[in-house]
N, C-alpha and C positions, 0 to 999 in steps of 0.2 A: 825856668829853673837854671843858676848856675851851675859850673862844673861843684863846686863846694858844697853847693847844696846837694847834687844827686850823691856825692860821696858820704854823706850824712847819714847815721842808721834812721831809723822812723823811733822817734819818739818814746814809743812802746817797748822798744827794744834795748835803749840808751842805758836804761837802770841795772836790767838785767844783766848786760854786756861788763860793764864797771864791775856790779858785783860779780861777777866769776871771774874777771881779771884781779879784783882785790882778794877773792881764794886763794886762785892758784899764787899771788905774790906769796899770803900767808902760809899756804902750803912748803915753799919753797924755801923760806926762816926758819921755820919748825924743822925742815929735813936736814938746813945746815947747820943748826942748834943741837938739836940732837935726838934726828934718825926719823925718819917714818918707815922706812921700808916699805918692798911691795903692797902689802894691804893696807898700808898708811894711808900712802898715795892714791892707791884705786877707791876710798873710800871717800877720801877730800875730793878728791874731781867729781866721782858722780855722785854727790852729795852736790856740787857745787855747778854740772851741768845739769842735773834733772830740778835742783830746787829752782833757779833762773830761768828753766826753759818752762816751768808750771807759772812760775811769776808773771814772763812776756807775754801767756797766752793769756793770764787771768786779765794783764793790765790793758791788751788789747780789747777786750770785754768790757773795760770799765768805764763809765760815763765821762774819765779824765783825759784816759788814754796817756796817760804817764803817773809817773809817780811824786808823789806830794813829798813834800819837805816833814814829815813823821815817816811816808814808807824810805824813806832815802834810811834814817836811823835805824829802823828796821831791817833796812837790808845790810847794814852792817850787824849788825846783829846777829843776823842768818849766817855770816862768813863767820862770823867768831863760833857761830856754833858747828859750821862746816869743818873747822878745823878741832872744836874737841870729838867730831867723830874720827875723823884722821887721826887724834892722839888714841879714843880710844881700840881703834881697829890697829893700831899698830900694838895695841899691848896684848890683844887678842892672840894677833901672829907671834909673840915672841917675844917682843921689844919692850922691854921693860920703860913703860908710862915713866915721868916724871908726876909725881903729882901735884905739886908746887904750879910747873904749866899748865896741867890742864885745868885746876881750881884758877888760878890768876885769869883764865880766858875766860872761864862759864862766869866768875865772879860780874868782868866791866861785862858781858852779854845781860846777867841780872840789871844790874845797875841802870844800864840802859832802857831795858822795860819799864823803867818806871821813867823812862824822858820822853819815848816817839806818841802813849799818850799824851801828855801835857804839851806836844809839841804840834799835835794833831790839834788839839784844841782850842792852843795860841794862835793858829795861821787859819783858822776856820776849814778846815782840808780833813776834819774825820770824816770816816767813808766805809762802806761795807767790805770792800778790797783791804783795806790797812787794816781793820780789827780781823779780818780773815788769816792775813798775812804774820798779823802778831800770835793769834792763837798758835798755827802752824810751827812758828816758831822755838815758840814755845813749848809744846808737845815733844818736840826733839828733840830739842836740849833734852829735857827729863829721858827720855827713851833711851838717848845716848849715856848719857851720866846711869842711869838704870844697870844698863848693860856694862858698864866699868865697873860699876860693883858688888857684880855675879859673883867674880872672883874671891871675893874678900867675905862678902856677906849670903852667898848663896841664889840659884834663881829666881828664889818668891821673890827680889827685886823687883824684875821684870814688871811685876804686876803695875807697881807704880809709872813706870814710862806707859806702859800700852794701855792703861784703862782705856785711854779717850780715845786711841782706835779701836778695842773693842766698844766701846760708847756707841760709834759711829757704824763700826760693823752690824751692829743689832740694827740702829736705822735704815739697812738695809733689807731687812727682813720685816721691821716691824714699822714703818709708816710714821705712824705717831710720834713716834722719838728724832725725826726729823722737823720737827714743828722748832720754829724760832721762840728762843727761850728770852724771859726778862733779864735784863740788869742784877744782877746781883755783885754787893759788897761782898757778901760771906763766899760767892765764887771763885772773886779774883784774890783774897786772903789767901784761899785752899789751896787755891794755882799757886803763888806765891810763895809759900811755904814748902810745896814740895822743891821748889827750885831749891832753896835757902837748905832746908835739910839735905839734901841730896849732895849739893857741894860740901859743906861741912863735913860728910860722909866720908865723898871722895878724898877730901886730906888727909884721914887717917890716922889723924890724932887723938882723938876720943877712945879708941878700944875698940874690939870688934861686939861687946855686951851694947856699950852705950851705944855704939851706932846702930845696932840693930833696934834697942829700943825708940831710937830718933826716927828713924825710919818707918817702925811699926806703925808708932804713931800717926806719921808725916799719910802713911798708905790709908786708916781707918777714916781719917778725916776725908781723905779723896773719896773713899767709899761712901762715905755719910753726905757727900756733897753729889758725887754723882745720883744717890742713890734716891737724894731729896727731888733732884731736877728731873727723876723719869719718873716721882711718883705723880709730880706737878704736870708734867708732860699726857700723864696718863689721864689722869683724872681732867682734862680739857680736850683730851682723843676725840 
């Protein structure tokens, strides 16, 4: 082994390492644009060390042992969403959010979901890790945008980011609802939708009537999707 070579992280680590370096860079534009403050910042960074360091460990686990050319767009992804938690934890504290920023970031994060698929798919490199890593993703985004607009439209937001950990919370108690689910179209519509509503929300434009009703909506279907997949789950118990 050369000197160049032992200075090399391992493999596993390499992905991870870029993305919390491409955080914190993002973290650090945002603050000189305009403002994170303390809970900006405390929110971007362990968003952006705990989501990297669950990644390293998943990727060392994984039959690749690195990450594919889909998880690579995904882990941008993940920092773009790192950073609308940073904008929203700073409007928490004080700091009055742009909303222009943080729709513009969750927007290219959306957009992108629809490429580290087809990008998975182009290079033969779909894998159990990348569709875990996308859900994941994904989930947060929603949680985070949820939780930005408590303020505006009230807690029953919330409902909408957390279903899927409450989803998962039950699989801990209840067995069943841990069972690997089919493909579905009408799943990743639902997912989808709630992204799409949820930002259009956060801009602010619409009213507080019409986005609450976008929202209702955007929340009934998640229930009617969640609510198909445990009865399917059940009934195969």
């Amino acid at each position: 082994m050369t000197i160049a070579e032992r200075g090399r992280l391992p493999a596993a680590l390499r992905g991870p390492a870029v993305g919390l370096a491409g955080q914190l860079a993002q973290l650090a534009v945002l603050s000189a644009g305009w403002g994170l403050g303390p809970a900006g910042w405390l929110a971007g960074v362990g968003y952006g060390v705990i989501s990297n360091a669950l990644l390293a460990a998943a990727v060392r686990r994984s039959p690749a042992g690195r990450l594919g050319p889909a998880d690579i767009v995904t882990l941008t992804r993940s920092t773009l969403v790192g950073s609308v938690t940073a904008i929203v934890a700073a409007d928490l504290g004080g700091r009055s959010a742009v909303p222009a920023v943080l729709v513009s970031i969750a927007t290219v994060a959306l957009i992108l979901d629809a490429v580290d698929g087809r990008v998975a798919r182009a290079t033969g490199t779909v894998s159990a890790l990348g569709a875990r890593f996308d859900m994941e993703v994904d989930a947060f985004l929603l949680a985070a945008l949820s939780v930005f607009l408590t303020t505006s439209l009230g807690p029953w937001v919330l409902a909408v980011g957390g279903m899927r950990y409450a989803f998962v919370a039950a699989g801990w108690v209840l067995s069943w609802l841990r069972a690997p689910l089919p493909p579905s179209f009408a799943r990743k519509a639902v997912a989808a939708a709630q992204g799409i509503v949820l930002v259009a929300a956060s801009a602010g434009v619409f009213g507080r009537v019409a986005e609450s009703v976008l929202v209702g909506l955007a929340l009934t279907l998640l229930v009617w999707s969640f609510g198909r997949d445990a009865v399917w789950l059940w009934r195969r118990r």
